[in-house]
NUVEX-787794 format. One record per atom (N, C-alpha, C, O): residue in three letters; x, y, z. Coordinates in steps of 0.02 Angstrom, whole numbers, padded with zeros to 5 digits, always signed. Layout:
# residues N
ALAXYZ...
***
This chain:
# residues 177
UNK-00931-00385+00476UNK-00859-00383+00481UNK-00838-00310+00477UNK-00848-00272+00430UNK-00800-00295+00543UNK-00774-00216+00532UNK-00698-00202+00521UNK-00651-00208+00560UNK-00702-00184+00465UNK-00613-00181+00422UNK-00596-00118+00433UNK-00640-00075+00426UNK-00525-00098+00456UNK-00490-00051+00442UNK-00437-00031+00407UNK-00376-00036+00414UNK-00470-00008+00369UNK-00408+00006+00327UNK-00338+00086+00349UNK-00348+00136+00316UNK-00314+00086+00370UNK-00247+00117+00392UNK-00196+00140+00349UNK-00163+00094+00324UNK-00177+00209+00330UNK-00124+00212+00290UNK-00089+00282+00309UNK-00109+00330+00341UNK-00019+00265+00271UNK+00025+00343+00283UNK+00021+00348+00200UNK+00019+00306+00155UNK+00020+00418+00204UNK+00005+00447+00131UNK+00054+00510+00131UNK+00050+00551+00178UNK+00102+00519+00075UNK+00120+00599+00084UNK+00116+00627+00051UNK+00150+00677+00061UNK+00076+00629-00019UNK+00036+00672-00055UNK-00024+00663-00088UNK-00054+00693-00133UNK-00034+00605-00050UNK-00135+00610-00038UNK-00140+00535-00121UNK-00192+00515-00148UNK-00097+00523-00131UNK-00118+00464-00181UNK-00158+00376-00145UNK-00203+00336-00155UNK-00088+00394-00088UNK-00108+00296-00048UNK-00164+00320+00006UNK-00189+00277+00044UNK-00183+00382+00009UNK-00241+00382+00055UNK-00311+00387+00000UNK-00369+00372+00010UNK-00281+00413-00057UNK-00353+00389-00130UNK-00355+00332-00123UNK-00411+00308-00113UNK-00300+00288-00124UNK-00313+00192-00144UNK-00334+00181-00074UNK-00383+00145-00081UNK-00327+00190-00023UNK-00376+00176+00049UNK-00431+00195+00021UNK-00458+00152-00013UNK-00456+00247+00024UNK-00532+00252+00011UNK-00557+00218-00019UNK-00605+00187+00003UNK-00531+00211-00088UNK-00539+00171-00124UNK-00567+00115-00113UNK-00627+00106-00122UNK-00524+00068-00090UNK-00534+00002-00047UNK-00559-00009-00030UNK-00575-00068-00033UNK-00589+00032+00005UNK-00641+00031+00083UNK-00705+00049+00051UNK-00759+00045+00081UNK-00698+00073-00021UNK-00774+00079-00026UNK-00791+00015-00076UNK-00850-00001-00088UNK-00736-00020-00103UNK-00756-00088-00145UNK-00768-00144-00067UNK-00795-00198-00079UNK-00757-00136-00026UNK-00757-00170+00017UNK-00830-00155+00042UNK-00867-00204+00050UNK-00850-00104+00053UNK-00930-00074+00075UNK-00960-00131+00031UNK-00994-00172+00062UNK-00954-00138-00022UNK-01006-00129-00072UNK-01011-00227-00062UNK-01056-00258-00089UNK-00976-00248-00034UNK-00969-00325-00011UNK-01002-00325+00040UNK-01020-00380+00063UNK-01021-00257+00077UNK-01068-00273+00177UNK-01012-00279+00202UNK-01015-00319+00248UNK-00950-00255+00195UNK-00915-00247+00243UNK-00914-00175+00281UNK-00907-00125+00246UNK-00923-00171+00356UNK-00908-00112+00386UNK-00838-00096+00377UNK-00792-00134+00393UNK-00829-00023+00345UNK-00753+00026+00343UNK-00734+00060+00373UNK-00782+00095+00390UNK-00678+00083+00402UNK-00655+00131+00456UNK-00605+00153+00400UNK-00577+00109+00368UNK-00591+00220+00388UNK-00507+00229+00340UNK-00492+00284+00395UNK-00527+00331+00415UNK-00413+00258+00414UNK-00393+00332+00454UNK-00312+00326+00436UNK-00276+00276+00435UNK-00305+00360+00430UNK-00220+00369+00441UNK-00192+00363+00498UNK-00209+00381+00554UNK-00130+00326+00470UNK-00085+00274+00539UNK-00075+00353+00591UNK-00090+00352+00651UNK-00051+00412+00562UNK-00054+00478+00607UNK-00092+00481+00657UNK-00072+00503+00711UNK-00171+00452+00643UNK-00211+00457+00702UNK-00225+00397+00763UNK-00261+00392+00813UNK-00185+00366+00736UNK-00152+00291+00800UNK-00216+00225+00783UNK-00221+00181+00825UNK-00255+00223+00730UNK-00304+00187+00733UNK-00276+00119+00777UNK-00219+00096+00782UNK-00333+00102+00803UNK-00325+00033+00845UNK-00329-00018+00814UNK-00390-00026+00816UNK-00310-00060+00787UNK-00331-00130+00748UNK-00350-00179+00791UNK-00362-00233+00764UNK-00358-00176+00877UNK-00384-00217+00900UNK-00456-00204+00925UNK-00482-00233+00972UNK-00479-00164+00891UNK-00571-00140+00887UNK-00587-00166+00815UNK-00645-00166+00797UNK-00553-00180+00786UNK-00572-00223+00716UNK-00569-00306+00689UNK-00538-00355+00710UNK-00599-00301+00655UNK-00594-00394+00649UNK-00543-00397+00588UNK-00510-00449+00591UNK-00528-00362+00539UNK-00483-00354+00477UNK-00451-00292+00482UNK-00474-00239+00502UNK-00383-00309+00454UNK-00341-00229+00447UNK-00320-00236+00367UNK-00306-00287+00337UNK-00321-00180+00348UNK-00280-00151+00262UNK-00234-00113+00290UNK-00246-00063+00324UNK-00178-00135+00278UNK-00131-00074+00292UNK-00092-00040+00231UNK-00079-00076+00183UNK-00075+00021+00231UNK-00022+00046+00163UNK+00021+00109+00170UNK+00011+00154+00212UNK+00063+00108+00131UNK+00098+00170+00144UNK+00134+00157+00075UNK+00147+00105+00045UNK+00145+00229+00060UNK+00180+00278+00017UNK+00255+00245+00021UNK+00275+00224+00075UNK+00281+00243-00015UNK+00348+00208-00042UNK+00392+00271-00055UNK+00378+00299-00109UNK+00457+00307-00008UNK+00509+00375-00030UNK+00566+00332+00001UNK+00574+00299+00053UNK+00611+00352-00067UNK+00671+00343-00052UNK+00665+00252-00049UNK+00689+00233+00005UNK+00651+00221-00072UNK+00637+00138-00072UNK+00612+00130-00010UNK+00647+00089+00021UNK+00579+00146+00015UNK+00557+00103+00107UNK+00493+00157+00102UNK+00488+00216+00085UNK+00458+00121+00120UNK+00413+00138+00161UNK+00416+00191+00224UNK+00459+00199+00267UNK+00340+00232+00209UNK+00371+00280+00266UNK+00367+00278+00317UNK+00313+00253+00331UNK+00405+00296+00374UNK+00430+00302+00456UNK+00359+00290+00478UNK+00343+00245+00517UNK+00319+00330+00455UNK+00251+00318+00541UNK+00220+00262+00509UNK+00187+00228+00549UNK+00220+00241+00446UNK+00183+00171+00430UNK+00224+00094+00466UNK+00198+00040+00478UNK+00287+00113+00474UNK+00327+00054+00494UNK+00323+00045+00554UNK+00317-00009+00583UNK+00326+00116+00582UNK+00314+00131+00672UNK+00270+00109+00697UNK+00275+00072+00746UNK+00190+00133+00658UNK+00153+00080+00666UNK+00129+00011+00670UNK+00100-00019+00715UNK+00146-00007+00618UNK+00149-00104+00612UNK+00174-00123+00688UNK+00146-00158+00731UNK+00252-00079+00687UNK+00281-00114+00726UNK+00231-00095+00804UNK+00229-00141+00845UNK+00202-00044+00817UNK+00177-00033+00890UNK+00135-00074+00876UNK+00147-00112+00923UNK+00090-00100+00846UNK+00037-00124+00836UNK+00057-00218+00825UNK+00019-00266+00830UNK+00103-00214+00816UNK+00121-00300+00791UNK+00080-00349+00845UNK+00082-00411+00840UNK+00046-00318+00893UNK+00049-00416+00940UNK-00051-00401+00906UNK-00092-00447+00904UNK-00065-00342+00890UNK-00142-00342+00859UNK-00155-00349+00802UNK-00208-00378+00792UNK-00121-00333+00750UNK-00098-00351+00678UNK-00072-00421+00660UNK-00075-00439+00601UNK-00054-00449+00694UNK-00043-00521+00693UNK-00085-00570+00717UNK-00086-00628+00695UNK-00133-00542+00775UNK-00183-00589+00777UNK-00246-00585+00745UNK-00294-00616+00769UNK-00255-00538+00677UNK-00299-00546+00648UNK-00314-00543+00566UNK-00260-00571+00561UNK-00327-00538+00525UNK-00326-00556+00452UNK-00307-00477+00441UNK-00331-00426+00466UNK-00250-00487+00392UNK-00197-00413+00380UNK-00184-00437+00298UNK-00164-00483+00263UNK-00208-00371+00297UNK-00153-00384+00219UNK-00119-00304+00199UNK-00148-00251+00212UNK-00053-00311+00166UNK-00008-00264+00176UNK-00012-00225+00096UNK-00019-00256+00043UNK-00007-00141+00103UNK+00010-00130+00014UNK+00037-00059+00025UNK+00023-00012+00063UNK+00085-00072-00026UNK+00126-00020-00065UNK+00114+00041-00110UNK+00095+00024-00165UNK+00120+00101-00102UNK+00099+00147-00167UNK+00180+00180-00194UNK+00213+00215-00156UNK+00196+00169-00240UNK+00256+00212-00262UNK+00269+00177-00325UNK+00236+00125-00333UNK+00314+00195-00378UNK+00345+00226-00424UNK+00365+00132-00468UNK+00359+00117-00527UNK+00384+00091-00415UNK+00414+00027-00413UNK+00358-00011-00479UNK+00382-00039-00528UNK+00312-00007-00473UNK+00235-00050-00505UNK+00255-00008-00567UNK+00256-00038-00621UNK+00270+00049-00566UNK+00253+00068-00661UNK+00324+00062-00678UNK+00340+00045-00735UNK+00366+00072-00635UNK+00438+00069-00686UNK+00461+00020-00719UNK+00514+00027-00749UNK+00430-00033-00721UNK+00455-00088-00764UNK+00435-00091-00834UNK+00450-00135-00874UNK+00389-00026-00847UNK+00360-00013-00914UNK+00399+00020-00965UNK+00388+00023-01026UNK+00464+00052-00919UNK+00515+00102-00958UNK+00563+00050-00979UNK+00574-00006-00956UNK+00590+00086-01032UNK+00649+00061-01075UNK+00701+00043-01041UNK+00728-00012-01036UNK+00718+00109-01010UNK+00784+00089-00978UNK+00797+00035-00896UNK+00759+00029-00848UNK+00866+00003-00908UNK+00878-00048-00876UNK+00870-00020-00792UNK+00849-00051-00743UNK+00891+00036-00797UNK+00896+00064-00726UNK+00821+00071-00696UNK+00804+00048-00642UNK+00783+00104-00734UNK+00690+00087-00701UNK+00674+00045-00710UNK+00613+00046-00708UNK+00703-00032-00728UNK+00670-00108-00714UNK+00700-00131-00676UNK+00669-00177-00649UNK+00770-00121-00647UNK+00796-00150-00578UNK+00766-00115-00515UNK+00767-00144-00460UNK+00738-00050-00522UNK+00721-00022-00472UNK+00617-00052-00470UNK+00584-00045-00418UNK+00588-00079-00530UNK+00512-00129-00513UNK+00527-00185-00489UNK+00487-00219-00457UNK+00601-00208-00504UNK+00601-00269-00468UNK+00624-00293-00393UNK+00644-00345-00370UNK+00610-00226-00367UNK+00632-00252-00282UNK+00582-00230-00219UNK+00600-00175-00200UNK+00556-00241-00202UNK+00499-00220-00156UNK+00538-00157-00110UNK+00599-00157-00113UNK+00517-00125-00085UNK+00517-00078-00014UNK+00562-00101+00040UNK+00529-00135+00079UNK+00592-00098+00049UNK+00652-00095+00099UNK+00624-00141+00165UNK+00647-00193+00186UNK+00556-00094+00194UNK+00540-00118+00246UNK+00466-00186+00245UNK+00429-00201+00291UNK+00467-00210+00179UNK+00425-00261+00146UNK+00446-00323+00157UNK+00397-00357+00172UNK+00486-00349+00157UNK+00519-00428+00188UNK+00517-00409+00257UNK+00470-00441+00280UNK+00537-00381+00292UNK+00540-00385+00376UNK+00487-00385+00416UNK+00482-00420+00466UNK+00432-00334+00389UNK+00357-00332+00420UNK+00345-00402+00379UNK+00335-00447+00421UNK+00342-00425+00315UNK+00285-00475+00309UNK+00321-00530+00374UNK+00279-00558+00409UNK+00385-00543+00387UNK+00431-00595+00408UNK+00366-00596+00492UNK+00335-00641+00519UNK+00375-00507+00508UNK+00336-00517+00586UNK+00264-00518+00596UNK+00232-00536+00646UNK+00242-00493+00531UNK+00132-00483+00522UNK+00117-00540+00519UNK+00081-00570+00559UNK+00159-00572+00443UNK+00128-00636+00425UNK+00068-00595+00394UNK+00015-00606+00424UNK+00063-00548+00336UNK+00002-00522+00332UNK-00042-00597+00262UNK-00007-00626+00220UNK-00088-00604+00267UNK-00125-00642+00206UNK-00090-00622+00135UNK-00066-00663+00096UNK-00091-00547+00124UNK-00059-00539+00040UNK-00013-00466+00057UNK-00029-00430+00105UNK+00032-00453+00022UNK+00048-00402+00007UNK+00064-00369-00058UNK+00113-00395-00084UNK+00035-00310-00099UNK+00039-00287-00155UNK+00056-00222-00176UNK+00038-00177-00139UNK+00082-00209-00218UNK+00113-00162-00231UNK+00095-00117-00287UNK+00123-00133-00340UNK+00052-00060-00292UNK+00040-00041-00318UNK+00062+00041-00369UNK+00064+00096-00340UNK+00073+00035-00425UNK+00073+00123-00445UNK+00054+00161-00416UNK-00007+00161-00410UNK+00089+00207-00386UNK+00050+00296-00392UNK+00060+00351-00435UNK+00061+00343-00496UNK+00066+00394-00415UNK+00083+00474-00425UNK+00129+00501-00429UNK+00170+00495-00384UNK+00142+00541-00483UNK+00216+00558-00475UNK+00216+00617-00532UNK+00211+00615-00593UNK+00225+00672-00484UNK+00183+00756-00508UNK+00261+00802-00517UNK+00298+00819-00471UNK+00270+00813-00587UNK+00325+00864-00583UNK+00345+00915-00547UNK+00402+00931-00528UNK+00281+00945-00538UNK+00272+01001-00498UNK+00285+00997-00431UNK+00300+01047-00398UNK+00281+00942-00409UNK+00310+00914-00332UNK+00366+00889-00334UNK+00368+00842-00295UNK+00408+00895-00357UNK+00469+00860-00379UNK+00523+00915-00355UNK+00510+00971-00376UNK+00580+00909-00316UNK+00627+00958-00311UNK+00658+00965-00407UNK+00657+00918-00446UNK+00682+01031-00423UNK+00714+01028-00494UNK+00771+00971-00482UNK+00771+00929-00527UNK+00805+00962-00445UNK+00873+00906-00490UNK+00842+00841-00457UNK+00879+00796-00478UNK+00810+00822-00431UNK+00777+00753-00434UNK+00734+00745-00510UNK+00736+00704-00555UNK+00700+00802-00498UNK+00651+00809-00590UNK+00719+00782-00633UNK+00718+00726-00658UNK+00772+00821-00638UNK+00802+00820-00700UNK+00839+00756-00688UNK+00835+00724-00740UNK+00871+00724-00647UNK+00869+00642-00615UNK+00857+00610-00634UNK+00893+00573-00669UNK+00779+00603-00619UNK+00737+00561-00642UNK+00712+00549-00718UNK+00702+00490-00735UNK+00697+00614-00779UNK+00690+00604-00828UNK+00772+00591-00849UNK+00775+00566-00905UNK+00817+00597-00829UNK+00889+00599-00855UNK+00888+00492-00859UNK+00917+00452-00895UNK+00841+00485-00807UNK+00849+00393-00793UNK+00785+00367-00832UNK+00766+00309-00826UNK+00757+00410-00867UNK+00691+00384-00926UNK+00640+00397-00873UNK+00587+00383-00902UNK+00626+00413-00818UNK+00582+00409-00786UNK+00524+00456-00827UNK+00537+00493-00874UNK+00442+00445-00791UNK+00407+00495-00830UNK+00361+00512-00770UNK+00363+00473-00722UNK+00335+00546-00768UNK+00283+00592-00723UNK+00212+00570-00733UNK+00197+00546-00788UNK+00171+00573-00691UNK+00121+00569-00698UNK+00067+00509-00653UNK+00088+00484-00601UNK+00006+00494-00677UNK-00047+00461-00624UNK-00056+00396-00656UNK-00084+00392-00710UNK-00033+00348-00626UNK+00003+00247-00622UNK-00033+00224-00603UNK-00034+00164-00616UNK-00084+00249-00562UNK-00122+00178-00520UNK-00172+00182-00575UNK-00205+00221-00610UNK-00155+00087-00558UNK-00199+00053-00605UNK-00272+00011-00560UNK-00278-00040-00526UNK-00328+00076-00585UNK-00392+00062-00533UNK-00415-00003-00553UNK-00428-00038-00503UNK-00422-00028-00600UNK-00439-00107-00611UNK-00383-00162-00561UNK-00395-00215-00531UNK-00331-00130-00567UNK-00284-00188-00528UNK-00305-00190-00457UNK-00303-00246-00431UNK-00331-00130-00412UNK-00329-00118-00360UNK-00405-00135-00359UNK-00419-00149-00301UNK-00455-00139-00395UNK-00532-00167-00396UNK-00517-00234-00375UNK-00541-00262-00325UNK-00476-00259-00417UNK-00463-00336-00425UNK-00439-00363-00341UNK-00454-00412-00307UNK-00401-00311-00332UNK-00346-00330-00247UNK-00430-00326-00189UNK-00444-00367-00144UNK-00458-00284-00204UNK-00492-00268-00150UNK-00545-00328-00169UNK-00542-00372-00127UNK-00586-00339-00216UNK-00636-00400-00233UNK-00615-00465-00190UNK-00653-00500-00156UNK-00526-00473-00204UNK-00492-00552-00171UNK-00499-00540-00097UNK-00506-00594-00067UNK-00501-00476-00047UNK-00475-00469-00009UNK-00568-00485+00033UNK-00567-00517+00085UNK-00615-00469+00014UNK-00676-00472-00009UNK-00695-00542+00007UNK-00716-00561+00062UNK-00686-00582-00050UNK-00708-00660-00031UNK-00675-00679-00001UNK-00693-00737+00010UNK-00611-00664+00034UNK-00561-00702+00075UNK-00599-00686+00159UNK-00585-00712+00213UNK-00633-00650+00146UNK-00672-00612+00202UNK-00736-00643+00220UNK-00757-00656+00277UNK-00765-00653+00166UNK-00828-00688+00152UNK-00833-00761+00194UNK-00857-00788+00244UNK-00783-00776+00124UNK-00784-00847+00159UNK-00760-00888+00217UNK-00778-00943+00237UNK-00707-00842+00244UNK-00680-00857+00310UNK-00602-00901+00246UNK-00583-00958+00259UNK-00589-00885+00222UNK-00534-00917+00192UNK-00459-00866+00201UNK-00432-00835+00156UNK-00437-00869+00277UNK-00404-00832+00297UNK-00311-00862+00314UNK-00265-00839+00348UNK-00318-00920+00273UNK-00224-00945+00265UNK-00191-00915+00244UNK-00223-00890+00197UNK-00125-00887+00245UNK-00065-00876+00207UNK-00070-00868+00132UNK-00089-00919+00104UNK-00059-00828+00101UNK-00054-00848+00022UNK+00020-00857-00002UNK+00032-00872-00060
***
C-alpha cells in the first residue's frame, strides 16, 4: 500500500507531524511519499492520502484548501483522512474562558472539505507556538488572553492517530467513522 501523506506547513511543525506519520506508518509495511501540497503531489498515483495543514487565523491555510479542492474528484475516490496542526488542541487547557471557546471550534475550512472528501477521520492536533515568531502585539494579545508559548503536540496522541490509520489500512476497514 502506497500512502501519501501531503501537507502545508508554515513553520515547519505540521510538516514534523507528516514525517512523523509516515514513518509510524513505514513501520506497519506501508510505502510513504511526504511532500508538501506546494509541490502539487498527485493522490491519484497513490492508494491512501494523509492530508494536513497548519491552522492561521482559524482556517486552514490557502494552498492546503486549494489543494483538496484541485484534487477533490482523486481524494474522494480513495481512503483520506484529514488533520489539523494549530493552537485549538492545547487551548482548552487554559483557564481562561476565551482559550476554551476558541478549542472548541474546528478550522473554518474543516466542515466544508470533510462535507466534499468524505475523508475516513479528521483530527486535530497541537502545535507550536514560538514567541520569537510572534509579531510583538499579537505576543502581548495573546498572553494578555492567558495564552502560553511553546511545543503542544502531543506525540503519543499522534502515535495513537497514525497506529488507527494503520489497521484501518491493514484490514481493508475503510467506512466512514
Amino acid at each position: 500500500m502506497h500512502v501519501l501523506v501531503a501537507y502545508a506547513s508554515q513553520r515547519g511543525s505540521t510538516a514534523e507531524i507528516a514525517e512523523h506519520l509516515a514513518a509510524r506508518l513505514r513501520e506497519h509495511g506501508m510505502e510513504c511519499t511526504v511532500r508538501g501540497v506546494d509541490h502539487d503531489p498527485r493522490p491519484e498515483s497513490f492508494d491512501a492520502v494523509v492530508l494536513g495543514s497548519a491552522v492561521q487565523g482559524a482556517a486552514l491555510l490557502p494552498e492546503a484548501v486549494a489543494y483538496a479542492r484541485r484534487n477533490e474528484r482523486a481524494l474522494t475516490s480513495r481512503p483520506l483522512w484529514l488533520f489539523s496542526v494549530g493552537l485549538q488542541p492545547s487551548a482548552g487547557h487554559h483557564r481562561r474562558a476565551f482559550a476554551r471557546l476558541i478549542a472548541s471550534s474546528p478550522p473554518q475550512d474543516v466542515p466544508q472539505l470533510r462535507l466534499a472528501l468524505h475523508p475516513l477521520d479528521y483530527h486535530a492536533f497541537a502545535g507550536v507556538l514560538r514567541a520569537h515568531e510572534t509579531p510583538p502585539a499579537q505576543r502581548w494579545l495573546y498572553r494578555l488572553l492567558g495564552g502560553q508559548f511553546g511545543d503542544f503536540r502531543d506525540w503519543h496522541q499522534i502515535d495513537a492517530w497514525a497506529e488507527g490509520i494503520a489497521a484501518r489500512l491493514a484490514t481493508g476497514t475503510l467506512t466512514g467513522s
